[in-house]
N, C-alpha and C positions, 0 to 999 in steps of 0.2 A: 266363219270368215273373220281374220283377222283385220287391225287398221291401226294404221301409226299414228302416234300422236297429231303429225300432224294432218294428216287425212280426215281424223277426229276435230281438229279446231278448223280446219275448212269448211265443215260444216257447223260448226260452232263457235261461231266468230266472239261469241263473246265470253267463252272460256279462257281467249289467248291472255289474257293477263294476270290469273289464278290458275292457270293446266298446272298443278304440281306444287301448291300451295297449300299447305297445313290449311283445313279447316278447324275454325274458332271452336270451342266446348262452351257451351252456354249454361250447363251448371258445374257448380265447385269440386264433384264429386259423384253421386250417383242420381239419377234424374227420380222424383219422387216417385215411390214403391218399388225401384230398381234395386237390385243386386249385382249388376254386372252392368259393363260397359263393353258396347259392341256397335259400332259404327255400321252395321248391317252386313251382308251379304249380295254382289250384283249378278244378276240373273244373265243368261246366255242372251245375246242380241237375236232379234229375230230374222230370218235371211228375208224376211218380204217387207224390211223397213230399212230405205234407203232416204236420208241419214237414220242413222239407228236410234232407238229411243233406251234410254237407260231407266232401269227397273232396279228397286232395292230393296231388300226385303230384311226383316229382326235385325231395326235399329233399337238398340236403346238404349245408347249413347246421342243422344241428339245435336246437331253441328250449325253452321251457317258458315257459309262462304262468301265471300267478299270482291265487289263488282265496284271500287270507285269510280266517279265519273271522272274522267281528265279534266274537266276544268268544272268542280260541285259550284251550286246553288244552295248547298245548305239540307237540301233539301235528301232523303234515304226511302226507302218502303223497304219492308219484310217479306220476303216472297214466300209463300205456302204452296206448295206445287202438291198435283193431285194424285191420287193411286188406288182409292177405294179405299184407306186406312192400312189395307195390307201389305204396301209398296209405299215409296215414296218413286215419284217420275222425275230428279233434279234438271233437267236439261232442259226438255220439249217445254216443261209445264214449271220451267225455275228458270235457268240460265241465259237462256235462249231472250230471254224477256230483259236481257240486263243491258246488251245494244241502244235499243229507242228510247230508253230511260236513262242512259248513259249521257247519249248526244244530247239532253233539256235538259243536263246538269244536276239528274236526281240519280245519286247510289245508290246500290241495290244488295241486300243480305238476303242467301237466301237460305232456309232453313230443311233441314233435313230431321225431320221429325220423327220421335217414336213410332215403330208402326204397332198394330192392334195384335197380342196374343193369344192365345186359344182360352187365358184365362179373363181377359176381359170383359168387364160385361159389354161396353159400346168402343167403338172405333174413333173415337173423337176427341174424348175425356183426355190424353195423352196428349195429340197435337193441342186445343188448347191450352195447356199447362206450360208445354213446351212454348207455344206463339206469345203467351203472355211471360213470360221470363223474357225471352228475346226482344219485344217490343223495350221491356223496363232497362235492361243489359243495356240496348245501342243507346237509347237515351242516357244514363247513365258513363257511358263514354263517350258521349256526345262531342267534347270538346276535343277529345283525339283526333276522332274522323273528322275535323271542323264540320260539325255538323248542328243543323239547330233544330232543340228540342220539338218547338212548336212548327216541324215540317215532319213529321216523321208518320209515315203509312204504313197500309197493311194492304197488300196484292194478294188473291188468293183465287187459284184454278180447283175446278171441279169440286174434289175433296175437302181439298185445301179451302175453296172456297166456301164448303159447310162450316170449318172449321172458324174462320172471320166472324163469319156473321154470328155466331156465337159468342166469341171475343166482345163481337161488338154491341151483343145482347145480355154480355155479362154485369152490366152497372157499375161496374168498375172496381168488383171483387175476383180476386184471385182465387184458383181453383186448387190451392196448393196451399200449404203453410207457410209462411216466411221463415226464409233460409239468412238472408243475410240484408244487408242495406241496398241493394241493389233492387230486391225486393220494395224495399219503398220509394221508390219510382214509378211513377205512372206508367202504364203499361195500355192505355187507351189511344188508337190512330187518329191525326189530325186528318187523314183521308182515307180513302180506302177505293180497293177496283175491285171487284168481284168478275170474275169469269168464268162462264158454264158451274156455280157452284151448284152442288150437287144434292139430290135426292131433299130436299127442303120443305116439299109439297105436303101436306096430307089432304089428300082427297076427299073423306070423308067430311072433315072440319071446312076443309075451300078455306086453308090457313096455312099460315108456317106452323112447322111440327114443332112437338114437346113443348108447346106456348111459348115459343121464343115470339118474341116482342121489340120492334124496334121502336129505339128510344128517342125521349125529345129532340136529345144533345148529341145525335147520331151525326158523324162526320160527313163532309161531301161526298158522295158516292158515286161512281162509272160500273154501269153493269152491263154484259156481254152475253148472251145465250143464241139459241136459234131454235126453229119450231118445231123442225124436225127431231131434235133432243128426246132422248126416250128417258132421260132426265129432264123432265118436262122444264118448261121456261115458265110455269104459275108460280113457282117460287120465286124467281126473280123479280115477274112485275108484283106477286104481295108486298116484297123490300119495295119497290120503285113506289107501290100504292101508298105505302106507311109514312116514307121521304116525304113523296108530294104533300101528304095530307099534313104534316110536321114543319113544312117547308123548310126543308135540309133542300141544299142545293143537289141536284142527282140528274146524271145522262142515262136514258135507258136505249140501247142498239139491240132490237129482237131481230137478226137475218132468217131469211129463208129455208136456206140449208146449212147445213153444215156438221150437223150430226154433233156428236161430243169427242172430248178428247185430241182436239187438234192445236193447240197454245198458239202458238204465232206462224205456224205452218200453213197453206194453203190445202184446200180442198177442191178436187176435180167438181166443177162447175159448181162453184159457190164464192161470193164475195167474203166466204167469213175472214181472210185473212186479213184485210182492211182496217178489222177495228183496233192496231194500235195504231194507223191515224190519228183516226177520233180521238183515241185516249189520247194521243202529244197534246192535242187539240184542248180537250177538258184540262185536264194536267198545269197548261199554259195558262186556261183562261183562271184558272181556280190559282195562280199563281205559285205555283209548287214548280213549274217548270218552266223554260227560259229557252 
């Protein structure tokens, strides 16, 4: 099934002001251990997803697309959208997210990540590399976008959302060599949202996996999941446990249903689609939003 553009921004209201807009290159050259540059592949739409969900597969050239609010606050986040590492999802689980965060005056980047190759060892190592460049990058041009340093976040669905909490477990070493002075730029979020992040749990430990460890100096946090998740939600409340006991400021919304993999869309008989309320809501109080 074909769709015209703007059929496509009908259902994606917050595409209309980048639909056709050069996305950003976020390194100078070749992304580390890359040999080529390739913006990905996008996968056939599926006929039983009405609006359709986009799917992209061997990026690795990594981008970010650009969502100013009409009237900023100063304030940006980094959007990490989800895929399994295999894909990246920029729409449902990136663009789609850039409306409510628009209207409270916060911009939104959203980043289209390496995805994982056959020679990888893990699915992750890449999008970190990549989220910590882009975090250092906008800050660093901070003063173009009138944007200010000490507002700047990290949004992160599913995948994407494994990908954060890593970031944000990494002490504040880069996972790359330094390439250029943009590299010495902080690359650590003054906030962060975590939604349905993904596979986190180890069962065995009743921990977060690979000893990731949240930190003293860990930023506010809004975390989103549901129960029903076959990407269980014990990963989220260990982050919310770590928060509390750290006293970082942290919202935790565990719903009902809701399954995974629905960004800001609605599900048949479920409230999950609610929580970017909440989020305006934290956003506001935590002063990042207006």
């Amino acid at each position: 099934m074909l769709f015209s553009a703007a059929f496509f921004i009908a259902f994606h209201p917050s595409l209309e002001s980048t639909f056709g807009d050069e996305p950003l290159k976020i390194w100078p050259n070749f992304a580390p251990g890359e040999t080529k540059n390739g913006r990905g592949k996008t996968l056939p739409n599926r006929d039983d997803e009405i609006p359709p969900i986009t799917r992209v597969v061997e990026i690795t050239q990594p981008t970010i697309t650009i969502h100013m609010a009409p009237k900023p606050n100063g304030s940006a986040v980094v959007i990490l959208p989800g895929g399994g590492f295999g894909k990246v999802v920029p729409d449902m689980e990136g663009s789609e997210a850039a409306p409510f965060l628009n209207k409270i005056g916060i911009s939104v980047f959203v980043l289209s990540y390496r995805t994982k190759s056959k020679t990888d060892a893990n699915g992750w190592l890449k999008p970190l590399q990549d989220a910590q460049r882009a975090m250092s990058l906008i800050r660093f041009r901070a003063k173009e976008w009138k944007l200010d340093p000490a507002k700047i976040g990290l949004f992160g669905f599913s995948a994407g959302g494994q990908v954060a909490v890593r970031l944000l477990c990494d002490n504040g070493s880069k996972a790359y060599r330094r390439l250029d002075k943009v590299d010495d730029i902080e690359h650590g979020p003054n906030f962060a949202l975590l939604i349905y992040p993904w596979n986190l749990y180890d069962k065995k430990a009743d921990a977060l996996v690979d000893g990731l460890v949240i930190p003293k100096n860990c930023p506010p946090t809004f975390l989103v999941h549901t129960d029903d998740d076959a990407s269980t939600s014990l990963g989220t409340v260990c982050i919310y446990m770590a928060l509390k006991k750290r006293r970082v400021p942290a919202e935790l919304h565990v719903y009902g249903n809701g399954g995974h993999g629905y960004g800001l869309r609605p599900r048949k008989g479920s409230l999950i689609s609610t929580w970017p309320k909440h989020a305006t809501n934290w956003l506001v109080s935590q002063e990042f939003g207006n």
